[in-house]
C-alpha positions as CSV (number, residue, x, y, z in Angstrom):
1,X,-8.7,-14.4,-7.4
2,X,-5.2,-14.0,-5.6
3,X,-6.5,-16.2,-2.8
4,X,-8.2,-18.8,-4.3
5,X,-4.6,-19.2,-6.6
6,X,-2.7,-19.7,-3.2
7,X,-5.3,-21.6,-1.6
8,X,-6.0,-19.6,1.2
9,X,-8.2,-16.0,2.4
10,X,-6.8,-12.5,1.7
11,X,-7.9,-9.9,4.3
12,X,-8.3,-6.4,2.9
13,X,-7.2,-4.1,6.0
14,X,-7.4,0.1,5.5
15,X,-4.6,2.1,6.9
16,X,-4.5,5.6,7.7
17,X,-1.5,7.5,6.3
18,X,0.0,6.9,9.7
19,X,-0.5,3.9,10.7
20,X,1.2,2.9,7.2
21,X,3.9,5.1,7.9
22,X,4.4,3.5,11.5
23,X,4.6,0.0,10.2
24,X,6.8,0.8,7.3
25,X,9.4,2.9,9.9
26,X,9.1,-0.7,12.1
27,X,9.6,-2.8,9.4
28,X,13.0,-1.1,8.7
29,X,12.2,1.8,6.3
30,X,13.8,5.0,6.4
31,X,11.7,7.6,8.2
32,X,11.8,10.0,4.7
33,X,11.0,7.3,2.8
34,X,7.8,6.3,4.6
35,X,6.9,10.6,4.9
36,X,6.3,9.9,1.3
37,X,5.4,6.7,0.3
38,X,1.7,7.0,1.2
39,X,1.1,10.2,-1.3
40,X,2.7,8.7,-4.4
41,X,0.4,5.5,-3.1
42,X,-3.0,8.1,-3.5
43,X,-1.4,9.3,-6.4
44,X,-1.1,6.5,-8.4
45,X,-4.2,4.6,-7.6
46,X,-6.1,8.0,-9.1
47,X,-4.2,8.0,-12.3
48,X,-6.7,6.7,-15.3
49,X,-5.2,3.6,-17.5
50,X,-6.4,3.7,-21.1
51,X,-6.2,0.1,-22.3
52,X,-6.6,0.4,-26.3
C-alpha cells in the first residue's frame, strides 16, 4: 500500500535486537537510548487495539 502510494518497492528487512541497536548508536542515538528502544518496540507491537 505504502509503496505503490510513493511509486516505488518497500523491502521488509528483520533485525535482531542488536543489529537495531548498532544502527541506531551509528545513526547518532544515544547508547541508553538504543539499550531500550527495541523492548518498548516488542512491547507495543503485542499490545491488542480494540476498535469499537
Amino acid at each position: 500500500m505504502v509503496g505503490k502510494a510513493i511509486g516505488r518497492a518497500i523491502q521488509h528487512i528483520s533485525l535482531s535486537d542488536e543489529e537495531l541497536k548498532a544502527g541506531m548508536v551509528q545513526a547518532g542515538m544515544p547508547e541508553d537510548y538504543a539499550d531500550m528502544l527495541p523492548n518498548w518496540i516488542k512491547r507495543y507491537l503485542k499490545t491488542e487495539v480494540k476498535i469499537e
